[in-house]
N, C-alpha and C positions, 0 to 999 in steps of 0.2 A: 473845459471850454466847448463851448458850442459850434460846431462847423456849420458852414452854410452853403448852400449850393450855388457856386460860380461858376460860369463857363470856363472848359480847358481852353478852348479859342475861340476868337471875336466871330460872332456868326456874320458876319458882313465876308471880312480879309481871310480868316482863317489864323492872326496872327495868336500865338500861343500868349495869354494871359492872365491865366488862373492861378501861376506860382507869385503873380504881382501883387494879390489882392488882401493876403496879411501886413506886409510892410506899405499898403496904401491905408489902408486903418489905421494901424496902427497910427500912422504920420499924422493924417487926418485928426484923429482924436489927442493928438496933443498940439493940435491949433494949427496947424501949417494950412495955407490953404490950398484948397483942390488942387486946382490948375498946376498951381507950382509943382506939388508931388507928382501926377500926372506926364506935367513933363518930363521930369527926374525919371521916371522910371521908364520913360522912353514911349511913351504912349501920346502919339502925335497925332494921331489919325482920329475923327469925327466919330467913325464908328465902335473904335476900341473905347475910348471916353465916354462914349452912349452906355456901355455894361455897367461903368465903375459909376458914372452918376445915375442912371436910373435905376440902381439896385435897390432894392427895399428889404430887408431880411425880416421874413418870416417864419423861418422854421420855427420860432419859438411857438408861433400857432396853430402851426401845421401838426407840429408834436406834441399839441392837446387832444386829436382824433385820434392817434394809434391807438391801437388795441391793445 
């Protein structure tokens, strides 16, 4: 499996949540919606929410340049 690079904490708050970001996929991809999970996992705050929906994952691109 491929890891990808998430912040350990919200750069806004500083709240820790990088251990949240496999069980938000995870959820995510078997159809629950954002928000709802979100919630659930206790991510209330405008800024913490901003990481998990504006993520794009690129590694896969990224680790077509290494050497």
């Amino acid at each position: 499996m491929v890891k990808i690079i998430i912040p350990v904490r919200c750069f806004t708050c500083g709240k820790p949540i990088g251990h949240l970001w496999e069980e938000y996929k995870k959820r995510v991809s078997q159809g629950e919606h954002a928000g709802k999970v979100l919630d659930d996992l206790g991510l209330k705050r405008y800024c913490c929410r901003q990481v998990f929906l504006g993520h794009v994952d690129l590694i896969k691109d990224v680790a077509k340049f290494k050497p």
